[in-house]
C-alpha positions in Angstrom: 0.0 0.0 0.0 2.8 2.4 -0.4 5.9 2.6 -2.7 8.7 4.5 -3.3 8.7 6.1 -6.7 12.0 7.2 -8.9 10.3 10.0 -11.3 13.1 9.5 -13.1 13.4 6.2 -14.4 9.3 5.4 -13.7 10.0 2.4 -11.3 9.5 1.9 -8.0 9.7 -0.3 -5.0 7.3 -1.7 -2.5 7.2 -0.5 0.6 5.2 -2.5 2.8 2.8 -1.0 5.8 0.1 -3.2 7.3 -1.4 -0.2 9.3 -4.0 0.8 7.2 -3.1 4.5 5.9 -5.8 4.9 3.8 -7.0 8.2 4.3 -4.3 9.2 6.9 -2.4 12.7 7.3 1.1 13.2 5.8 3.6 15.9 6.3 7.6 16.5 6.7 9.4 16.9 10.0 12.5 19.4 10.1 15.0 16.4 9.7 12.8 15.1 6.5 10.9 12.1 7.8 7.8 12.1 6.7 5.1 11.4 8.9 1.4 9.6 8.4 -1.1 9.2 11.3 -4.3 7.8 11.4 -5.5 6.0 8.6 -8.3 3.6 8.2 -9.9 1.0 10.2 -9.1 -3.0 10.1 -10.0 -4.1 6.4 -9.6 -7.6 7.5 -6.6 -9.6 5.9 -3.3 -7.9 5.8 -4.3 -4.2 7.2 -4.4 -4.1 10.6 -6.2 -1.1 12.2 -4.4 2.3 11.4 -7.1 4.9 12.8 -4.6 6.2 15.4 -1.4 4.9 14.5 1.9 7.2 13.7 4.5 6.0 11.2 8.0 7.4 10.3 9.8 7.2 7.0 13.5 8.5 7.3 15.4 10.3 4.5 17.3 7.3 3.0 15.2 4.7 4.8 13.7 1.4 2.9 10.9 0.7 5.5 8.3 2.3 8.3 9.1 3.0 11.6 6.1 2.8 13.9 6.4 4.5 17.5 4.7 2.7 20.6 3.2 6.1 20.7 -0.3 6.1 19.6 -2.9 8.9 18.4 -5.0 9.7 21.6 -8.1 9.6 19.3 -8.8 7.7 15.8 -8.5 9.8 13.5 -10.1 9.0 9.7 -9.0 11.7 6.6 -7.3 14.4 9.3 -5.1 17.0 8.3 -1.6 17.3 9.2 0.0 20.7 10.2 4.0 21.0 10.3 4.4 24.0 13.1 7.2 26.0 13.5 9.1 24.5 16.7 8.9 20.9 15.4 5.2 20.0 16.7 3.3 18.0 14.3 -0.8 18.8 14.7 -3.2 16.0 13.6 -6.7 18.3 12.7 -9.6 16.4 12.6 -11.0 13.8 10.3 -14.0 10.9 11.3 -13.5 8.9 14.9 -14.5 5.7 13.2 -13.8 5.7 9.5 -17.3 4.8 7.5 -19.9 5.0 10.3 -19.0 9.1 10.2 -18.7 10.4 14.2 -16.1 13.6 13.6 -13.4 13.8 15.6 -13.6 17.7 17.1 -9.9 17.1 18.1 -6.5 18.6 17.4 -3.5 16.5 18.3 0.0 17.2 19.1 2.7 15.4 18.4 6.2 16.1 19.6 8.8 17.2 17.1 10.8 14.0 17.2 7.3 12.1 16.8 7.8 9.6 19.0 4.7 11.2 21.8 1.4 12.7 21.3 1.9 15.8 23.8 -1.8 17.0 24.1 -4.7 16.4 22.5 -7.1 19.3 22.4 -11.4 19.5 21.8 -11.8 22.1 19.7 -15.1 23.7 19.6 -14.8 25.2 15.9 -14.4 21.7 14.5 -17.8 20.3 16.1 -19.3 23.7 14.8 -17.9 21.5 11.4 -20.3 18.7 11.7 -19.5 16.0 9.6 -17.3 18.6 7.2 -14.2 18.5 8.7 -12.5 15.6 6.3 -9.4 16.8 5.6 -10.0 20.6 6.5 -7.9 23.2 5.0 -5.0 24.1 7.7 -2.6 26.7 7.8 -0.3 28.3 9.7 -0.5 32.0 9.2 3.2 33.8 9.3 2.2 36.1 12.6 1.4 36.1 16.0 0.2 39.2 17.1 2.4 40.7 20.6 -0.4 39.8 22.8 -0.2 36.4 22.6 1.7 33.8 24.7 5.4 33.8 23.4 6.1 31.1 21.2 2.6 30.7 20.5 1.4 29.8 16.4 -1.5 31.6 14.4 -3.2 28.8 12.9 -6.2 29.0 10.3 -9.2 25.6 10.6 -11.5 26.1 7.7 -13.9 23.2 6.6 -17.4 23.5 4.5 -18.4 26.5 5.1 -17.3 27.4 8.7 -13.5 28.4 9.4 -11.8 29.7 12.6 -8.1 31.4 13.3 -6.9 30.1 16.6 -3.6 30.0 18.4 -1.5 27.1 19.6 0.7 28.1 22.5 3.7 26.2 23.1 2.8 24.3 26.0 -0.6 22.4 27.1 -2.7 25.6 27.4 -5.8 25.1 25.5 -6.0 26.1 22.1 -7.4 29.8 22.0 -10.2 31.4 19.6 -8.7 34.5 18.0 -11.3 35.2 15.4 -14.0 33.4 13.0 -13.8 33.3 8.9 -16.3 35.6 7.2 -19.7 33.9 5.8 -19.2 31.6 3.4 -20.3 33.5 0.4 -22.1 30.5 -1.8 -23.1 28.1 1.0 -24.6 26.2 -1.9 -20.7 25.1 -3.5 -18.4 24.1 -0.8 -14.4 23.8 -1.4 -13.0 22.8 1.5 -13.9 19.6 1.8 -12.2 16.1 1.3 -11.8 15.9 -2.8 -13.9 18.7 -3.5 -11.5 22.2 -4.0 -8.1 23.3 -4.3 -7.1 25.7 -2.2 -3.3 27.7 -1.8 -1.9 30.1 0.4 -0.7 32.5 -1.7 3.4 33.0 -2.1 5.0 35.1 1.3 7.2 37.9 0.6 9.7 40.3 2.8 8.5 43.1 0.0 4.9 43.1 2.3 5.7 42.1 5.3 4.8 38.3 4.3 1.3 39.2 4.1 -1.0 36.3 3.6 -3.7 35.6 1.7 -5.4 32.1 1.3 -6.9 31.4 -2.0 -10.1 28.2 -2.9 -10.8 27.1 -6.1 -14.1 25.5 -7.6 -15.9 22.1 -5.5 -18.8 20.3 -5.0 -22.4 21.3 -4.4 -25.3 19.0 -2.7 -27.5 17.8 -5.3 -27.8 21.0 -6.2 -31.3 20.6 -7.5 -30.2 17.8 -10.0 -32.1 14.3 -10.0 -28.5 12.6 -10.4 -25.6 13.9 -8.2 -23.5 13.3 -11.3 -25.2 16.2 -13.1 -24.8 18.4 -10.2 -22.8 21.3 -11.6 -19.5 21.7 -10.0 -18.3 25.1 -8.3 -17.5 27.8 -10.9 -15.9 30.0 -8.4 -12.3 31.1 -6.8 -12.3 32.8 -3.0 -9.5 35.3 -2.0 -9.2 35.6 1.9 -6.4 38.4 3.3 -5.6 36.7 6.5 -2.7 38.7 7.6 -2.4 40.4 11.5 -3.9 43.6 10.4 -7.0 42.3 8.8 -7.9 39.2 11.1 -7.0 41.5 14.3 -8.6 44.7 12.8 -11.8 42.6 11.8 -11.2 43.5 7.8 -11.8 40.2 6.4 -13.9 39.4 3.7 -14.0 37.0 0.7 -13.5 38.4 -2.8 -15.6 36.0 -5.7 -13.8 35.3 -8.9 -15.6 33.6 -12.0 -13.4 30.6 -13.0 -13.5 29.4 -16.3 -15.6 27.1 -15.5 -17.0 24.3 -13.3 -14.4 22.0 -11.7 -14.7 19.7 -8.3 -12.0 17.4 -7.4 -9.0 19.8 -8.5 -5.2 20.0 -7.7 -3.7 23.2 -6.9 -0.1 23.5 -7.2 2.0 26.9 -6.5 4.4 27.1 -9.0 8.0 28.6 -8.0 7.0 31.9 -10.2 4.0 32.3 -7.7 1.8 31.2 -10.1 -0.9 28.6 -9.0 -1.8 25.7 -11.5 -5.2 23.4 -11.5 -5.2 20.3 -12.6 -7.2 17.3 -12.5 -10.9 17.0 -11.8 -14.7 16.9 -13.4 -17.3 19.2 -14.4 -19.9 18.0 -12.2 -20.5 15.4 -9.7 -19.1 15.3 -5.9 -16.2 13.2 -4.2 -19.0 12.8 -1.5 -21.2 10.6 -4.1 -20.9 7.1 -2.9 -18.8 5.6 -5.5 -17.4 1.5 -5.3 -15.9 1.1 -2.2 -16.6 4.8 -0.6 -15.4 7.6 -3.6 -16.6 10.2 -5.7 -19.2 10.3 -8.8 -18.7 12.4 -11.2 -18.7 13.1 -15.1 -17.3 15.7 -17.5 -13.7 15.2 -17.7 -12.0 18.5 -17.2 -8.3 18.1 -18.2 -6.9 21.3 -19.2 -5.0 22.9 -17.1 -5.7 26.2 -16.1 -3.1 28.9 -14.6 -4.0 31.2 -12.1 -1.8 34.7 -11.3 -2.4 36.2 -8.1 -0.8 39.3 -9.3 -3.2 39.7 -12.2 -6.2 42.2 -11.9 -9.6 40.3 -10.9 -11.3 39.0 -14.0 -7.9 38.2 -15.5 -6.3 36.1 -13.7 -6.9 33.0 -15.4 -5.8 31.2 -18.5 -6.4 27.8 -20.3 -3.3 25.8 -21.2 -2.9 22.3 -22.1 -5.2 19.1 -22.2 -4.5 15.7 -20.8 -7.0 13.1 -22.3 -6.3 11.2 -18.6 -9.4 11.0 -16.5 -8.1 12.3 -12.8 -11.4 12.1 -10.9 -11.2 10.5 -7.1 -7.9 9.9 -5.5 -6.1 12.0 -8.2 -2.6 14.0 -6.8 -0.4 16.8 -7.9 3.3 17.8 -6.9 5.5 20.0 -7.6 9.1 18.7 -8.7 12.3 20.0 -8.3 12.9 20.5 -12.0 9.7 22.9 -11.8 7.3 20.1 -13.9 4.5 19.2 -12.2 3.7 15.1 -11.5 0.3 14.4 -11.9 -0.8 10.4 -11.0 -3.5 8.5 -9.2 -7.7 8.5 -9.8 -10.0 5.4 -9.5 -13.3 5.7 -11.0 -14.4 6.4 -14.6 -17.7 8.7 -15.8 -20.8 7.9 -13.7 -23.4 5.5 -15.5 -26.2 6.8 -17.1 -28.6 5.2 -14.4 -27.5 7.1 -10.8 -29.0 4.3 -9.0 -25.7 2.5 -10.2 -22.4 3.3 -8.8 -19.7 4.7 -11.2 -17.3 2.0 -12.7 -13.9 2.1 -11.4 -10.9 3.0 -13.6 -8.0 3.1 -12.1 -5.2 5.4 -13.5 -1.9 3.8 -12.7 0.2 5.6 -14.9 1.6 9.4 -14.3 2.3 12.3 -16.1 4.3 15.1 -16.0 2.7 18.8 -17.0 5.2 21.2 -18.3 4.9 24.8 -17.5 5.3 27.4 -19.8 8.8 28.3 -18.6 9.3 24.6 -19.2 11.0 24.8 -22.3 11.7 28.6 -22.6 15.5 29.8 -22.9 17.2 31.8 -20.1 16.1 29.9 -17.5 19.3 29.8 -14.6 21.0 26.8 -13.7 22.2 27.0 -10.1 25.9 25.2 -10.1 26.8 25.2 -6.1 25.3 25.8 -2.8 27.6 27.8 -0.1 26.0 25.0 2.3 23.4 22.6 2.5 21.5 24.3 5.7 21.5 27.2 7.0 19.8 28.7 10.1 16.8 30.9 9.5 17.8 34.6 9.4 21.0 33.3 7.8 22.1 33.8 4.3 23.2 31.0 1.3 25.6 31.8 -1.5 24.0 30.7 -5.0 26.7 29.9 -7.8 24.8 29.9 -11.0 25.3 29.9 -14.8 23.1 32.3 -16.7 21.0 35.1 -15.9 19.0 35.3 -12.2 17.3 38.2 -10.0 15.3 36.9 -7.5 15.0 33.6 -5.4 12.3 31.5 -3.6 12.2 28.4 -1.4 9.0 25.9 -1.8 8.2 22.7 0.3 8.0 19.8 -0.9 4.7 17.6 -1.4 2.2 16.1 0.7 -0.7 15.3 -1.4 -4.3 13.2 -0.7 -7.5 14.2 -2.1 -6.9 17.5 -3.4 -5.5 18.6 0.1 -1.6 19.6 -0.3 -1.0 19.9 3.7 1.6 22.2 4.5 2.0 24.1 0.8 4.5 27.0 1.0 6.0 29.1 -1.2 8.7 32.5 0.0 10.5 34.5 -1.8 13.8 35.4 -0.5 15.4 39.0 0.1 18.5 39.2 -2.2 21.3 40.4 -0.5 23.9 40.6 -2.9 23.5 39.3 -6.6 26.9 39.7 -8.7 27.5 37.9 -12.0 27.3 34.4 -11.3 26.6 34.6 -7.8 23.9 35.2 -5.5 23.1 35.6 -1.9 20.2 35.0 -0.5 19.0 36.7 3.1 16.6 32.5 4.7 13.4 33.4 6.1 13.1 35.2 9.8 13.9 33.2 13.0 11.0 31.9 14.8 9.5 29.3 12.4 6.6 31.3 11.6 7.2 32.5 7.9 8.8 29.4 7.2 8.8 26.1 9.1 12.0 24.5 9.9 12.9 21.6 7.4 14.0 20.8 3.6 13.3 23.7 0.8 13.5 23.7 -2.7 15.2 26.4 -3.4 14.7 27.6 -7.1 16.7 31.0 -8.6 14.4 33.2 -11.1 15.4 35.2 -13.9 12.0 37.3 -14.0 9.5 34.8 -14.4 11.5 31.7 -15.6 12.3 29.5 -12.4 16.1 27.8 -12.4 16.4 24.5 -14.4 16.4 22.3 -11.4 15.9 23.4 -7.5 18.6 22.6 -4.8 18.2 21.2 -1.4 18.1 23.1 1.7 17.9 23.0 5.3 16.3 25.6 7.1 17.0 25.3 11.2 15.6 27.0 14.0 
């Protein structure tokens, strides 16, 4: 049930794990294990029950780890939040997979993942009902003076209810700072399990690292429609400023952007130029649908991919680019790669039948693809030649050797992909400190974790818009 993949070659190799992590959370730790906790319930066979277990792959490792530690609560599609000190939060998810009790609990496991520290009831996710499947998580990049040193801004949004709430750094109860602004079509959700996209939008010293999440298109009820196949898919993109001065002076509100049109079960992907690209998904239906085995019905392949500028005036920001002929409905992923392509994989169901009293046949996609930006190809992109080192403290600054032209610089996280939810998606543009020909240094994100988690960062050069040939490696410390 899990391999390790080689995107270069297209082979991989089995890597066994008989606790059920279907439908667990995933995310990096500062040293680059990545960790999975909760998963599914026993399947019978060779899963064993996963709902609250924690499991460890190690950079360079060929099999899990499992701690004796244990998940306090099951936990069934949570999301997984990466904080600044280390701390791991499990957000989340069902109690007992199928039979659908939510889980109004955040859990915290300690930054070498080997104890769950605290596990918290959080009264904004049983506001959630049964939404809060893989809610959208963030950690905001400020924590206003007021609040407990060494405390994290986090944002808990799910459906059509959201919440900004701090995490102090001991076991203090999680606090209520402020609640999101009405959802403004209550009808289309997009934060939901398979259902939207969603990004926070690239940090950057130039504003103060100002954030700004962005949701894109999702899944309506029935929406009047005899068949939830023919239920038209959201049509719609939400911008949300969610920086200290809005939340804290009570400014926010969500701006509504036309799309090109309908799309539910779609990847979002920052793109090293701050660009955001959406892939993957159908024109109507709903990942909620009952499909073979749990999954989504849908119909209406949607495979071009569209490319969305944040810097762009409102009513322009998006553009149609290429088509895949792939069908990438349920279970469908995409992940940015250090060469700045974009791996696209996964999907399990084909078009629904005709007749809705039948489920939707399954078709599972097991081959991948890779989409090529427009800089893909495009001349003058910088190749970076060295590193100065290979981590670097935050605060600190990196010397760049590179061949070609460059002016700018950006670090961007690495994957962790499940049903349209990339958990822990970042993207910060670096302060240039000095750029002569050939070499440039480069001024790491502010101590404190907040701007930019500890761990391992692409780092990608840009020559205007046109992202390096291939990212390097680098460890950012606390």
């Amino acid at each position: 049930v899990s391999a390790v993949y080689d995107v270069g070659t297209g082979t991989y190799e089995v890597a066994p794990m008989r606790l059920a992590p279907f439908c667990s959370g995933q995310s990096h730790m500062a040293d680059g294990t990545i960790m999975v906790a909760g998963g599914d319930a026993d399947v019978g066979g060779y899963l064993q029950n996963g709902l609250r277990a924690l499991r460890l792959w190690r950079p360079g490792g060929d099999a899990w780890e499992v701690p004796e530690a244990q998940l306090k609560e099951p936990h069934w599609y949570p999301t997984q939040l990466f904080l600044g000190d280390g701390r791991t939060l499990v957000v989340g998810g069902y109690r007992d997979g199928e039979a659908g009790v939510p889980s109004p609990s955040i859990e915290v496991v300690a930054a070498d993942g080997q104890a769950v520290e605290t596990l918290y009831n959080v009264p904004a996710l049983t506001r959630l009902g049964g939404l809060n499947l893989y809610p959208v998580t963030l950690q905001l990049p400020w924590a206003s003076a007021d609040l407990p040193e060494g405390s994290f801004v986090v944002l808990v949004f799910a459906g059509v209810f959201g919440e900004i709430m701090y995490v102090p750094p001991g076991p203090a109860a999680i606090e209520h700072i402020a609640d999101l602004p009405a959802w403004p079509t209550p009808s289309h959700v997009s934060a939901f399990s398979a259902s939207g996209g969603h990004a926070l939008l690239p940090l950057s010293p130039a504003d103060g690292y100002a954030a700004e999440l962005v949701m894109f298109g999702g899944a309506a009820g029935s929406g009047g429609a005899a068949c939830i196949c023919d239920a038209p898919a959201n049509d719609k993109s939400y911008r949300l400023r969610v920086d200290e001065g809005t939340v804290v002076g009570g400014g926010m509100a969500w701006e509504v952007e036309q799309m090109p049109g309908p799309r539910v079960m779609v990847d979002a992907v920052t793109l090293p130029t701050g660009r955001v690209l959406l892939v993957n998904g159908a024109q109507s239906g709903s990942s909620n649908g009952g499909g073979p085995g749990g999954g989504g019905q849908a119909r209406g392949h949607e495979g071009a991919a569209w490319l969305y500028d944040p810097q762009a005036a409102a009513g322009e920001r998006f553009s149609v680019l290429a088509s895949s002929p792939i069908k990438r409905y349920y279970h469908s992923t995409a992940m940015l790669l250090p060469t700045g392509d974009v791996l696209v994989a996964g999907s399990e169901q084909d078009d629904c039948y005709e007749a809705c009293s039948q489920f939707n046949k399954g078709l599972h996609q097991f081959q991948a693809e890779l989409y090529k930006p427009p800089y893909a190809a495009a001349p003058g992109r910088p190749r970076i030649s060295a590193l100065s080192a290979a981590a670097a403290p935050m605060g600190g600054a990196v010397t760049a050797s590179y061949e070609g032209a460059a002016d700018g610089a950006v670090l961007m996280t690495p994957g962790a992909v499940t049903h349209q939810l990339n958990m822990n998606m970042r993207s910060i543009r670096l302060e240039v400190a000095a750029n002569a020909p050939g070499e440039m240094t480069v001024v790491l994100p502010p101590p404190g974790g907040r701007v930019a988690p500890p761990g391992w960062y692409m780092l990608f050069l840009l020559n205007g818009d046109l992202p390096s040939v291939r990212a390097e490696w680098v460890q950012l410390t606390n």
